[in-house]
C-alpha positions in Angstrom: -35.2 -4.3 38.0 -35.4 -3.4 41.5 -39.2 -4.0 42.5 -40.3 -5.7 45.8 -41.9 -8.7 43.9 -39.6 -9.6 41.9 -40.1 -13.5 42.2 -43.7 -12.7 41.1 -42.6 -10.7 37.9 -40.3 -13.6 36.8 -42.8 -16.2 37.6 -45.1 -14.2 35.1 -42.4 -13.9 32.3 -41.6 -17.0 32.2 -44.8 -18.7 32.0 -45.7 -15.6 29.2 -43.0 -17.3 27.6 -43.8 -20.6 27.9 -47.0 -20.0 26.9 -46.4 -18.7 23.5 -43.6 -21.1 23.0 -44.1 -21.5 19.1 -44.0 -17.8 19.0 -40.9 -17.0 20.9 -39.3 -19.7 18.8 -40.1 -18.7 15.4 -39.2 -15.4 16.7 -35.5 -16.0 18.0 -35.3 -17.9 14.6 -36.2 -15.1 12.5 -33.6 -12.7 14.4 -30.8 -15.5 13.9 -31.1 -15.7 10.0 -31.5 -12.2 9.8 -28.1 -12.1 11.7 -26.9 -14.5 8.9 -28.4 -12.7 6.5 -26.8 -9.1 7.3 -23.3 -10.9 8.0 -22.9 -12.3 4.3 -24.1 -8.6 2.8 -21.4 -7.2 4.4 -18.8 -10.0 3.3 -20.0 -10.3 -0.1 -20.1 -6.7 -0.4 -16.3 -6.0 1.3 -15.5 -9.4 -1.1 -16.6 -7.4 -3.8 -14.8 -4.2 -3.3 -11.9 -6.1 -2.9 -11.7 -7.6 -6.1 -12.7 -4.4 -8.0 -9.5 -2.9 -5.6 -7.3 -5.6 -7.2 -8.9 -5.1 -10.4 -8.1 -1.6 -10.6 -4.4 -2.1 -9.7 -3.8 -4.9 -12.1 -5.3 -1.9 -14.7 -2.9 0.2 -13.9 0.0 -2.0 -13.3 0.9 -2.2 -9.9 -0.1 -1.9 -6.3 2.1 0.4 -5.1 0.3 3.8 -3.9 0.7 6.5 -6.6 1.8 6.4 -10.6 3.3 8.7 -12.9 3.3 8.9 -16.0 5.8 10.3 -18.6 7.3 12.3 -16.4 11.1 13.8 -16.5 14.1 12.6 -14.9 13.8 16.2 -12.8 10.2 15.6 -12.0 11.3 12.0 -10.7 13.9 13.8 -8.5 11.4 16.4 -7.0 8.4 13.4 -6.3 11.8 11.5 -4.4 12.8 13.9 -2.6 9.5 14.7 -1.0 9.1 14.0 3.0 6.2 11.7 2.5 7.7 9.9 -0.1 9.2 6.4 1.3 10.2 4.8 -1.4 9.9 4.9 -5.5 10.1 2.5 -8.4 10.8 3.1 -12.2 9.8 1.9 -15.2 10.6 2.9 -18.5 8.4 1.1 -21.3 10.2 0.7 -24.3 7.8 -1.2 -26.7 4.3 -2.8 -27.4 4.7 -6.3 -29.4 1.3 -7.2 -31.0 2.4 -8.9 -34.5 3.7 -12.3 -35.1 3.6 -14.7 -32.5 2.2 -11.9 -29.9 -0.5 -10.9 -32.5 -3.1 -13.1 -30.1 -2.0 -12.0 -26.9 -0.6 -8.5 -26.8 2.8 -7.4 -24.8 4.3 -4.3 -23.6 8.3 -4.6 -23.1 9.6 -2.7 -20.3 12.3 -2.1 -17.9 11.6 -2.1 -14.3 14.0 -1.9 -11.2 14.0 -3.8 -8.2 10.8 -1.6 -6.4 9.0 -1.7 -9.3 9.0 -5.3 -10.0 8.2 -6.1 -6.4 5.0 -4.0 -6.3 4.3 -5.3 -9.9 1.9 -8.3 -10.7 4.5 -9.6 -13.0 6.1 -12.9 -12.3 9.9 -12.3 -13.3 12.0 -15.7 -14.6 15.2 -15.3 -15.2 17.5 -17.1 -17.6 21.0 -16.4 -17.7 22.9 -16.9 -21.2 26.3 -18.1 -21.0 28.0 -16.2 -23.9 26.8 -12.8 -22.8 26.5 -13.7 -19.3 23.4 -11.1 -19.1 20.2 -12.4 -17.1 17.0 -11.5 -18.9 13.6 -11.4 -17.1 10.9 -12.8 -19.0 6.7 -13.0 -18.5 5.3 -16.4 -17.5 3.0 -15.4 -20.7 6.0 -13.7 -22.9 7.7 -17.1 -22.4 5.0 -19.4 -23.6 3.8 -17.5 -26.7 7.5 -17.5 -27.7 8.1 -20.9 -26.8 10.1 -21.2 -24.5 
């Protein structure tokens, strides 16, 4: 403020101030919790569409950016070679198990390569057998149901 009395105008501020002291302070109270309050909204809320994010990926299988489904081996060729395309898993389901010792908790069998698995939420364990010397990749889950 460029005025010629400027000591004057602060002397009057501050004693304005001063003055209503219970005010100012129940005032610059008020604006801090409001702060606080508008901060968590917005975490809570980004929290929130975070999870349903993760939820939705879990849904589907994966969190890699686009899924097909039932597609053929041509199609699969003409989505890889695309420009945008950087990289692609497969997966090839081959079976849903939901009888005997899976009749409680449900599982899909599947093959998936090396990109697949990666963006996957599955947690691979592999056991390697001696007489066939094959490694298998089993479910955390898959494993425990069947007893392993």
């Amino acid at each position: 403020m460029n005025v010629k009395n400027r000591k004057c105008i602060w002397k009057l501020s501050w004693r304005s101030l001063w003055a209503s002291r219970k005010r100012n302070i129940i005032a610059i109270i008020a604006i801090a919790l409001t702060t606080l309050l508008f901060t968590s909204l917005f975490t809570i809320i980004m929290s929130i569409n975070s999870s349903y994010e993760n939820y939705t990926f879990r849904q589907v299988g994966g969190y890699c950016h686009g899924t097909f489904k039932e597609v053929t081996e041509k199609q699969i060729q003409k989505i890889a070679a695309h420009s945008n395309i950087k990289e692609i898993g497969k997966r090839i389901s081959t079976g849903y198990i939901d009888s005997g010792a899976f009749a409680k908790v449900p599982a899909e069998v599947s093959f998936m390569d090396a990109n697949c698995t990666k963006w996957s939420f599955c947690q691979t364990y592999h056991r390697t057998h001696a007489s066939e010397r094959q490694r298998n990749r089993h479910g955390h889950k898959c494993l425990e149901t069947s007893g392993y």
